[in-house]
C-alpha positions in Angstrom: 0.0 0.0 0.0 2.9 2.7 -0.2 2.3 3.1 -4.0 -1.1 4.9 -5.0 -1.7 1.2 -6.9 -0.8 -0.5 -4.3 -3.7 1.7 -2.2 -5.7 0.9 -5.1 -5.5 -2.8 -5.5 -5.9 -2.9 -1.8 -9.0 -0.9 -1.4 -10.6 -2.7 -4.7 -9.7 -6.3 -2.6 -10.8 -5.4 0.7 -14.2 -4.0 -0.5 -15.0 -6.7 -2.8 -14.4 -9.2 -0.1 -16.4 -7.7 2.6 -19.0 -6.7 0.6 -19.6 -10.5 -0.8 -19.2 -12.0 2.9 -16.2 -13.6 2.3 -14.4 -11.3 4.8 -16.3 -10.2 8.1 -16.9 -6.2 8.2 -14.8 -5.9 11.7 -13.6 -2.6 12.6 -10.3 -4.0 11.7 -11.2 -3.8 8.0 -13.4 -1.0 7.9 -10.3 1.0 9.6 -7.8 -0.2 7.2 -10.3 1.3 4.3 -10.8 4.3 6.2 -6.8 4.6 6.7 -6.3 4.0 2.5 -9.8 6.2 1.7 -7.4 9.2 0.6 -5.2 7.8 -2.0 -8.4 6.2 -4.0 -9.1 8.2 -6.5 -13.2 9.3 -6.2 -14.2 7.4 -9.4 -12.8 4.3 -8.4 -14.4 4.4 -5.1 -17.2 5.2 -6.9 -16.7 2.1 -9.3 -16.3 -0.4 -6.2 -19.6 0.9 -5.0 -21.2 0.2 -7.9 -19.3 -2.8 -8.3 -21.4 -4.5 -5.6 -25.0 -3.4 -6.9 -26.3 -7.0 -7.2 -24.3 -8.0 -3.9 -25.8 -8.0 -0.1 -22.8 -6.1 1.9 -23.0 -5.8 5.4 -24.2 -2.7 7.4 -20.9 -1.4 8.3 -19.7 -1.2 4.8 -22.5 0.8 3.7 -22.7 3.0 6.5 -19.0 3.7 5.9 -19.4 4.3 1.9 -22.3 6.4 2.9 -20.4 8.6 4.6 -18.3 9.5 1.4 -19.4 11.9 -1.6 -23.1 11.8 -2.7 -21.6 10.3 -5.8 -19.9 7.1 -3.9 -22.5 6.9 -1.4 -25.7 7.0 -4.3 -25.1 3.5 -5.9 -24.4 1.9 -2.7 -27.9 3.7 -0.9 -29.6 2.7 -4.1 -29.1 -1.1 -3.7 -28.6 -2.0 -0.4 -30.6 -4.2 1.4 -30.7 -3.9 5.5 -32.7 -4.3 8.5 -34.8 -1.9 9.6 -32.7 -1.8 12.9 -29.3 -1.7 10.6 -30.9 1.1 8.4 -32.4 2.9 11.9 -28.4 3.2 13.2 -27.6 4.8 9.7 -30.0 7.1 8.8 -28.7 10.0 11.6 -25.0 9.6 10.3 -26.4 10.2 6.8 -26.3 13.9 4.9 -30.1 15.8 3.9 -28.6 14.7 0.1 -28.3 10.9 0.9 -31.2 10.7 3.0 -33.0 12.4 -0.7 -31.4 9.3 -2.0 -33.5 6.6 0.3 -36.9 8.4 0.1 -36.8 7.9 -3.9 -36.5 4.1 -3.0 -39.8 2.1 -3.0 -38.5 -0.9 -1.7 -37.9 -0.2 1.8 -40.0 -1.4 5.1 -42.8 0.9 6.6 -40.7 1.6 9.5 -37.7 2.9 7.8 -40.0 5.4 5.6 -41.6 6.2 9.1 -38.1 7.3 10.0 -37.1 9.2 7.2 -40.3 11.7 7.4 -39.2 12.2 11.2 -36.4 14.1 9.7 -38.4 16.5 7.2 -38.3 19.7 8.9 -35.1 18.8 10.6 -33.1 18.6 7.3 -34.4 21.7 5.3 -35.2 24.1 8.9 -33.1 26.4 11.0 -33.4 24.8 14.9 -34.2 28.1 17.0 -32.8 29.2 20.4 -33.6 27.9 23.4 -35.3 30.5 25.6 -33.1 31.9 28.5 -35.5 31.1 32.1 -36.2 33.9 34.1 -33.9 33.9 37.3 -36.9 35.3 39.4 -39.2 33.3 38.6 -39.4 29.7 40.7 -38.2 26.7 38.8 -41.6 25.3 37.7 -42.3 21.6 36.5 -43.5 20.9 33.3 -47.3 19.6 32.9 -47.0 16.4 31.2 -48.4 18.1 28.1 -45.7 20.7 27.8 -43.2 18.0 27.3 -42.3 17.7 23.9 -40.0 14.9 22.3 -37.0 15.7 20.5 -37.8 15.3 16.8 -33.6 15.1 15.7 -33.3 11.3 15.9 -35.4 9.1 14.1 -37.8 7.0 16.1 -39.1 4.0 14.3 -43.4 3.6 15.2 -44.5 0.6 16.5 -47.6 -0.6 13.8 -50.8 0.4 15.0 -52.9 -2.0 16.4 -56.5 -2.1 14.7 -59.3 -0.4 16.8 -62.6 -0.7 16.9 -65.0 1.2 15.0 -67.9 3.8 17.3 -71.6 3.3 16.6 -71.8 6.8 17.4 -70.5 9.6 14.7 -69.5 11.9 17.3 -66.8 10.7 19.7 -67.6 10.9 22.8 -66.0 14.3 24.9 -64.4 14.5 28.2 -66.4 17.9 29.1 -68.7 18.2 32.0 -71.2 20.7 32.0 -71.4 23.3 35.3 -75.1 22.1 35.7 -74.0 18.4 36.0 -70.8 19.1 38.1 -73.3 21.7 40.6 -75.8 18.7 40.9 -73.2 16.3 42.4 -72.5 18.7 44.9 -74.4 18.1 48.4 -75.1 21.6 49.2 -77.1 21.9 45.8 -78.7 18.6 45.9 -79.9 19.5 49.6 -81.2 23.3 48.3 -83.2 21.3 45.5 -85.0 18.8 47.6 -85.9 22.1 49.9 -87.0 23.8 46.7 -89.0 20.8 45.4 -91.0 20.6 48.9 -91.8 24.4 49.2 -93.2 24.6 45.7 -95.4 21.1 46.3 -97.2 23.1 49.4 -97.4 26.4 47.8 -99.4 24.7 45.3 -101.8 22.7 47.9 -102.0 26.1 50.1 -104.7 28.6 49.1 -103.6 32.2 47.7 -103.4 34.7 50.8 -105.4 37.6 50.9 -102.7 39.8 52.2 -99.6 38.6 51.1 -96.8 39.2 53.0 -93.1 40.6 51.6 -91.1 37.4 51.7 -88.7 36.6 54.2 -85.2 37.6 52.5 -83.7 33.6 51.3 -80.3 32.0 51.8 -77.8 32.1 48.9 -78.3 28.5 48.7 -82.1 28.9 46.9 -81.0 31.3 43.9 -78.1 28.7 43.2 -80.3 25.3 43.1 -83.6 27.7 40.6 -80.6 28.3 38.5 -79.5 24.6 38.6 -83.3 23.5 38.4 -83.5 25.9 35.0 -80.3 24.4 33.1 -81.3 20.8 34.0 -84.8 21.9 32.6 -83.5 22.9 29.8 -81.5 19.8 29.3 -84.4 17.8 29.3 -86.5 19.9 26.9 -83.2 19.7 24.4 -83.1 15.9 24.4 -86.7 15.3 23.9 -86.4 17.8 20.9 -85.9 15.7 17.6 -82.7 15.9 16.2 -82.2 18.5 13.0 -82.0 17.1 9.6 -78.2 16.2 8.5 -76.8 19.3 6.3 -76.6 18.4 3.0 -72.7 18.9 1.9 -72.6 20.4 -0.9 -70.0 19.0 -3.5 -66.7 21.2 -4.5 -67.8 22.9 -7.8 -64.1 21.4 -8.9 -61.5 19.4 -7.7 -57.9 21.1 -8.9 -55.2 19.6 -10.4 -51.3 19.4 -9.3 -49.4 22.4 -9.9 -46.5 21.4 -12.6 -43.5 23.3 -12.4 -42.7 25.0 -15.8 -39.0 26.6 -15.4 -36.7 26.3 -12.7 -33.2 27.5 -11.7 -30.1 25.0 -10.8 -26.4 24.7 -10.0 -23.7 21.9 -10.1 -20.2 21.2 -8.8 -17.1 20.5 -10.5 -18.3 16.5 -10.7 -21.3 17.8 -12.6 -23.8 17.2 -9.5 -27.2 19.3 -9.2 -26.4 20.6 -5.4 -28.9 23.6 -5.5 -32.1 24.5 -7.2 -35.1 26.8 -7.2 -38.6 27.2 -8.4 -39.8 23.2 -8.7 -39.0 20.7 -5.9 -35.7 19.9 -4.8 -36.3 16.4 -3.6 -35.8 14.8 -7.0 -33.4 17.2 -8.7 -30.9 17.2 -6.0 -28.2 14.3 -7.0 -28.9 14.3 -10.6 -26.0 14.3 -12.6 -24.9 15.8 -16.4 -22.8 12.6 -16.4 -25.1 10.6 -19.6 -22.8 7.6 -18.7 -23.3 7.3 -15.1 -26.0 4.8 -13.5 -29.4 7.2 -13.3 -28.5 9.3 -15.4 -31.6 11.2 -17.3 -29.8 13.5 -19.7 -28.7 13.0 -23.0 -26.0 13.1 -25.0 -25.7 16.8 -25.2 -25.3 18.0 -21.9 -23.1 15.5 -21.3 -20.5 16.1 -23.9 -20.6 19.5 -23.1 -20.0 18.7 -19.5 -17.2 16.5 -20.7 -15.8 19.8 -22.6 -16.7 21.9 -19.9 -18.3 23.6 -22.8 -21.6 25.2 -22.6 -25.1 23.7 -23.9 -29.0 24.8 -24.6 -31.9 22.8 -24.9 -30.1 19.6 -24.1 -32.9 17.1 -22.7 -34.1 15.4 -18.9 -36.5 13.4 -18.1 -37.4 13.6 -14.1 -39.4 10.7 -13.0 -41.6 10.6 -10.0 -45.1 12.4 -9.2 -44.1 15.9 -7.7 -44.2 19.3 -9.7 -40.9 18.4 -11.3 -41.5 14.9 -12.8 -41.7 14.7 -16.6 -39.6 16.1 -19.8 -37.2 19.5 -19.8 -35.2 21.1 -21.7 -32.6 22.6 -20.2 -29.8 25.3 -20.7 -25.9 25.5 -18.7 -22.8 27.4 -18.6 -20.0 26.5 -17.3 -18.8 28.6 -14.2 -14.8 29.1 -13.8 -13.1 30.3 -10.5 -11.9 34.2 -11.5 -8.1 33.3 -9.1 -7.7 30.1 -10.3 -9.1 29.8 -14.0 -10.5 26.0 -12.5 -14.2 24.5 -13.5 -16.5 25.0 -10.2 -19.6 23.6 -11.9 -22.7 24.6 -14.5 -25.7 27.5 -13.9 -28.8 26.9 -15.9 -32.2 26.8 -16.4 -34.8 24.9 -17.5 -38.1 24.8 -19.4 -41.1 22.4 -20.0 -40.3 21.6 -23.8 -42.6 23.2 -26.8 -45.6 20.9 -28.5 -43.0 20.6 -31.1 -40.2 19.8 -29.2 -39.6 16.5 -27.1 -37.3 15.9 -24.2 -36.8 12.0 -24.1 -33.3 11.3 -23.7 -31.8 9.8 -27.2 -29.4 7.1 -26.7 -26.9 5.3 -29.0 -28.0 1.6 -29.6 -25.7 -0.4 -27.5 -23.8 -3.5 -28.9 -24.8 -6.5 -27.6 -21.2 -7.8 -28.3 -19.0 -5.1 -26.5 -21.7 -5.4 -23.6 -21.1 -9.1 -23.0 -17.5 -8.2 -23.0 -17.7 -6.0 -20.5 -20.2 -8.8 -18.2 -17.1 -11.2 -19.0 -14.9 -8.9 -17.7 -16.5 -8.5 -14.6 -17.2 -11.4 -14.1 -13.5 -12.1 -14.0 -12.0 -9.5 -12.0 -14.0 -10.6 -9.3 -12.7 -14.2 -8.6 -8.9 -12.6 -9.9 -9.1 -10.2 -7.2 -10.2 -13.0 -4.8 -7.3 -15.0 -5.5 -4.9 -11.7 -5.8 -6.2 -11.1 -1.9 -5.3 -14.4 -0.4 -2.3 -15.1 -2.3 -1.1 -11.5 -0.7 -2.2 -12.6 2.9 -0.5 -15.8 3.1 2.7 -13.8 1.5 2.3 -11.4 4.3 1.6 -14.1 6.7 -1.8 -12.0 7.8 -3.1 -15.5 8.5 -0.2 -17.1 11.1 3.5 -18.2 10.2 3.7 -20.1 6.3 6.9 -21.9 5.6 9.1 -20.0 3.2 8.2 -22.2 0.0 4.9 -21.6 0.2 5.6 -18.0 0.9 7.2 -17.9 -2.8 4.4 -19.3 -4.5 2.1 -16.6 -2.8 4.8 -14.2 -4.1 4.3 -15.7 -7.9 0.9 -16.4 -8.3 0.4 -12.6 -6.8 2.3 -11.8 -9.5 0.8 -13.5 -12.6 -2.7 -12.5 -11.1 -1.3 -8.5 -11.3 -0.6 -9.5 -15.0 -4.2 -11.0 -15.6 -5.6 -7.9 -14.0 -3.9 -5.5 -16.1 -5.1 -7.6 -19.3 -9.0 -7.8 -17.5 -8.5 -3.8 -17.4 -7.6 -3.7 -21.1 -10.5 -6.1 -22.1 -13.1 -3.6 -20.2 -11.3 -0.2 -21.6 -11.9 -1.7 -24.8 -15.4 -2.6 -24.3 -15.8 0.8 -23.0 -14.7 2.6 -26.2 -16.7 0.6 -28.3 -19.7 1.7 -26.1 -18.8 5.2 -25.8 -19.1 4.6 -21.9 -15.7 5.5 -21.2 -16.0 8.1 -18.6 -12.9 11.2 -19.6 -12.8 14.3 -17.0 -10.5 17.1 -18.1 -7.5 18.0 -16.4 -3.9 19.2 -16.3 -1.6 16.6 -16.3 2.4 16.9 -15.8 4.3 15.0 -18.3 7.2 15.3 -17.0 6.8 13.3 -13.6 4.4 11.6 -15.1 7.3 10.0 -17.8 9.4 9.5 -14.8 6.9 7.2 -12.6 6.1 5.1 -15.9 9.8 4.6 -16.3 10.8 3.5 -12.7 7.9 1.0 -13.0 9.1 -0.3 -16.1 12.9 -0.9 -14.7 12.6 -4.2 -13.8 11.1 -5.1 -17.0 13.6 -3.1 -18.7 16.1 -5.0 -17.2 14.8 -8.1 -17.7 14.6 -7.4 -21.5 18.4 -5.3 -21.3 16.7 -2.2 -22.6 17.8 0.7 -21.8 14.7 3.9 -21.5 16.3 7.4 -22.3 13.6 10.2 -21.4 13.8 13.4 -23.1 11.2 16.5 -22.1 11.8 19.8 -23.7 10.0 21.4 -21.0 9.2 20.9 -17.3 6.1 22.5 -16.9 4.6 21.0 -20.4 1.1 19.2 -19.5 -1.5 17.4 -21.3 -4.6 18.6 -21.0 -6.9 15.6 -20.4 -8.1 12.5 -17.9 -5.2 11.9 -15.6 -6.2 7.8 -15.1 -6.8 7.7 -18.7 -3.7 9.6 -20.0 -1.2 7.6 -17.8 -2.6 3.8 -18.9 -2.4 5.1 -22.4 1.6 6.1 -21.7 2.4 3.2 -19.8 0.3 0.3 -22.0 2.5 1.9 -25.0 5.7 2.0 -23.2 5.2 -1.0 -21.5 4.7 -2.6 -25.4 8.1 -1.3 -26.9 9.9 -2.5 -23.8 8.5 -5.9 -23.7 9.3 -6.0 -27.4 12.6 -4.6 -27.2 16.0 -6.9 -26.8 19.5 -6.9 -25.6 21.3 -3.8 -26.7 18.3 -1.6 -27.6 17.9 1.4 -26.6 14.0 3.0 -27.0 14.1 7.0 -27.1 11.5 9.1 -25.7 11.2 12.6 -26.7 8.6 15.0 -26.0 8.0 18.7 -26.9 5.2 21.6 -27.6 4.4 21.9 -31.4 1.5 23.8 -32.7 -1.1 23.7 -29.5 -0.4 20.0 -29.2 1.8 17.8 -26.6 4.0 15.7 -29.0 5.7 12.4 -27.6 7.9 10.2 -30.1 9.0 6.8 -29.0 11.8 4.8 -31.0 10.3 1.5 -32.4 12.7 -1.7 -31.2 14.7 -3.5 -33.0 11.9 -6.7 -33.0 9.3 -4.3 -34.7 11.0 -2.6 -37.0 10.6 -5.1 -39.8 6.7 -5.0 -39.5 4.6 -2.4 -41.3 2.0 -0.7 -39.9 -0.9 -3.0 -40.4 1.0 -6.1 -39.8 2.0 -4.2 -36.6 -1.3 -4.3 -35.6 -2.4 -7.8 -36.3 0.7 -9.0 -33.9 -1.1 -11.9 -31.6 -0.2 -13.2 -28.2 0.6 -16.8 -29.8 3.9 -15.4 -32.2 4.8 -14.0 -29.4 4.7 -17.2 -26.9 8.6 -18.4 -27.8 10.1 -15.2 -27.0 7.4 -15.0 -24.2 8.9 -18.3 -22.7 12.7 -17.3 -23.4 13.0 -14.1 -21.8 9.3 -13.1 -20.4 7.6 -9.8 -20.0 5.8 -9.7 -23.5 2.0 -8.5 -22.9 -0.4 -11.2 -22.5 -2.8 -9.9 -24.9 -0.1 -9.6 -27.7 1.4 -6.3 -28.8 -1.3 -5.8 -31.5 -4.0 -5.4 -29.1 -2.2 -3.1 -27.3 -1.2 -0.9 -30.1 -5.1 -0.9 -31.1 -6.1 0.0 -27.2 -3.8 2.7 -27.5 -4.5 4.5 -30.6 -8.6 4.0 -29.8 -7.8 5.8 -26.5 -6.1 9.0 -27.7 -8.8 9.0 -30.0 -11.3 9.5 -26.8 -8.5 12.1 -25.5 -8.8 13.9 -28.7 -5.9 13.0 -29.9 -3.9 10.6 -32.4 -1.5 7.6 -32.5 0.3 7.4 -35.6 2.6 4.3 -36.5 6.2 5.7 -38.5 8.6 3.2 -39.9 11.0 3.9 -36.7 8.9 5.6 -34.5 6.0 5.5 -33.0 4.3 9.6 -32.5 1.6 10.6 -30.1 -0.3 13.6 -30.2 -2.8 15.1 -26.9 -3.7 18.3 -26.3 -1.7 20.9 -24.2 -2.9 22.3 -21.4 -2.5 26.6 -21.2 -0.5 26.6 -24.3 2.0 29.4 -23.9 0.1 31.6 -26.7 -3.3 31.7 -25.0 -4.5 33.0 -21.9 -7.1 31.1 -19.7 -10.3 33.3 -19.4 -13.6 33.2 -17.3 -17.0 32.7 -18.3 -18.2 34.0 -15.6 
């Protein structure tokens, strides 16, 4: 692991392993990703995660890709398939954008979409300050319904247990009238049975003649007439027939969803929507320009632009879903440049329900069946290759206990062929790539300078082996190619690689490179083996005329040197550049990055 392939092969290995179960997911392993996370390039984290899209892995794993970028964490939160416990202990360590990721899923249980909408207004809403308590007023204990749960962490519902239905359409309310609470007190009761008596022999008495001004009455009388009226009145209302249901009256019309017909966005640098206005957010954010990537829903034109970082108008998207921004658009982007730097930050646009003469379906390229199946073979062995690659490295290492030294050397050798079947695996899937236009190319400056130097310290042992001799020659240290880094430096060291395994005792391959006319131009001396074959029988050289020098002094490439001259003139094609086969030389041209005679501007 002290060589970025090294961190590379490791990371590829260990994830591949835990994520089919063949390794446990201790915190052993997850630390020893977490200690190599750095020094993986994004897209091939990205590639491992997508890598396991029809695997189960383990909770740990996912929780720790899903704390990586939106892009690395997406296929891995797309697929995954956990408990509702596992995905409970996840959800709070997860970003507002990754939890977006889960609620487009359809798949998952009840309780874990209960979760999710506990953190609605929690992911989008400011929390407020807590109110400072008055130091003279008395400390005071909350009534039980004052006390409000915190709403932060996710709390998974227990299903509700069926109830029964009421006969009654009303339910039935807690309130107790005052007439009804008076009654039950003694004092009133005791003032009505008084009350009751005195009217029965007023009404037996006979009227006096002279009638007398009452005796002035206790407060208790006025208190039970006044209870004696409301219970009255009571009565009289329940005996009353009920009024006639009111007739609801039906809504004149029932309006339709709102759909959103423009709306504003912005990306990053890896071509991400991270903001956008004026339709709903939910399914915009994470959409990428990328028409290559998994879920992609543009076409072709924004993502060649993106590619280019180039602008583009009325390229086409497809949103799916049922909110105010599913359906077709056509949208509009520019690209954005930092004004200190000169560097891409990302693309503002906008974008527009498409005209009854326009559609917004993405158009794709008709895939070959062929170059797909290549691709599915490829996969399918890297995956056992890399298995074996990992154990034949941990019984070298003796990660496993002591191994006797002989066994120790086999480890040591079959690690080493499998390295060699890898690299060809990666050639048979770049291929397939290029014939599928899936190859995924982001622009960049690359140093050719250090970058000739690292190629040719990998290829000294091989040079040695083959007693060639490598004689660099760069006519200036700050030229750079302006293209993919990963993609650049394969195509340098597959071609290399070639004329050294080709090459014999004595030879000596030249490698010259210079500026000429907005263009990075690198010429490498043909060996002494190749120099009798013209250019199309160069081409057509197979692994089987090679086998006898193969077996005699080794190193020659295991797909034959004709394949590797076709990978590498199809891939400086894709850089947008050329490969050109000379009778004694062998000349590649890529394009220079800041070319001496032109200044880098900003489009903002």
């Amino acid at each position: 692991m002290s060589t970025p392939f090294g961190a590379q092969s490791t990371w590829r290995q260990l994830v591949d392993l835990i994520g089919r179960g063949r390794v446990a997911a201790s915190d052993v392993a997850i630390a020893r990703l977490a200690s190599i996370r750095r020094d993986v390039p994004p897209p091939i984290r990205a590639a491992s995660a997508r890598a396991l899209a029809f695997a189960t892995p383990p909770a740990a794993l996912v929780s720790f890709f899903a704390q990586d970028e939106l892009a690395i964490a997406a296929p891995m939160l797309r697929t995954a398939d956990l408990s509702t416990d596992e995905w409970a202990a996840i959800l709070p360590t997860l970003s507002p954008a990754a939890r977006s990721v889960l609620r487009h899923r359809r798949d998952l249980a009840d309780g874990v979409t209960r979760a999710l909408q506990s953190f609605g207004s929690v992911d989008f809403v400011l929390g407020a300050p807590e109110p400072v308590a008055d130091a003279a007023a008395p400390a005071q204990t909350p009534a039980p319904a004052e006390i409000v749960a915190p709403i932060a962490q996710p709390i998974l519902e227990a299903e509700p247990e069926p109830f029964a239905i009421p006969e009654t359409i009303a339910p039935v309310s807690p309130f107790l009238s005052i007439a009804s609470v008076a009654a039950s007190m003694p004092l009133v009761a005791e003032a009505r049975r008084r009350a009751e008596q005195a009217s029965e022999s007023g009404s037996m008495a006979p009227p006096s003649a002279d009638p007398k001004p009452d005796k002035p009455q206790s407060g208790t009388f006025p208190i039970a007439e006044l209870v004696a009226r409301i219970d009255a009145y009571q009565r009289k209302r329940a005996e009353a027939p009920a009024p006639p249901p009111l007739e609801i009256q039906p809504e004149p019309f029932v309006p339709a969803a709102r759909q959103a017909e423009t709306f504003r966005f912005e990306t990053d640098a890896a071509g991400v929507l991270r903001w956008v206005e004026g339709a709903a957010r939910a399914p915009l954010i994470g959409l990428t320009l990328d028409h290559g990537a998994i879920g992609s829903q543009v076409d072709g034109v924004a993502s060649g632009a993106f590619r280019r970082r180039a602008g583009f108008s009325d390229a086409r998207l497809v949103v799916d879903g049922t909110s105010d921004a599913a359906g077709p658009w056509r949208i509009t982007g520019i690209p954005v440049f930092d004004r200190t730097t000169g560097r891409f930050t990302g693309y503002r646009g906008s974008a527009r329900r498409p005209r009854a003469d326009e559609t917004a379906e993405p158009t794709r390229e008709a895939r070959n069946p062929a170059a797909d199946a290549l691709r599915q073979l490829a996969h399918e062995l890297r995956t056992p290759t890399n298995a074996i690659a990992g154990f034949a490295e941990m019984i070298e290492a003796q990660m496993l206990g002591p191994v006797p030294q002989p066994y120790r050397e086999q480890a040591g050798v079959i690690r080493s062929q499998t390295s060699g079947l890898l690299t060809a695996i990666d050639d048979i899937d770049m291929a397939a790539r290029i014939e599928t236009h899936a190859l995924d190319l982001r622009a960049a400056d690359v140093p050719l300078a250090p970058l000739l130097t690292r190629i040719a310290d990998d290829l000294a042992p091989l040079a040695t082996l083959r007693g060639t001799v490598l004689e660099l020659q760069v006519d200036d240290p700050a030229l750079a190619i302006l293209g993919d880094d990963r993609a650049v430096e394969r195509l340098i060291a597959r071609l290399l690689a070639t004329l050294v395994a080709a090459g014999g005792a004595g030879d000596r391959i030249g490698v010259v490179a210079r500026r000429d006319d907005g263009a990075v131009v690198i010429v490498f001396d043909r060996p002494k083996a190749l120099a009798a074959y013209a250019e199309e029988t160069l081409l057509t050289i197979d692994a089987e005329s090679e086998a006898d020098r193969a077996d005699q002094s080794g190193g020659a490439p295991l797909l034959g040197t004709g394949f590797a001259l076709r990978l590498a003139r199809n891939l400086a094609v894709e850089l947008r550049g050329s490969l050109t086969l000379g009778d004694k030389s062998l000349t590649l041209r890529l394009p220079v990055a800041f070319p001496a005679d032109m200044e880098q501007v900003s489009s903002n």
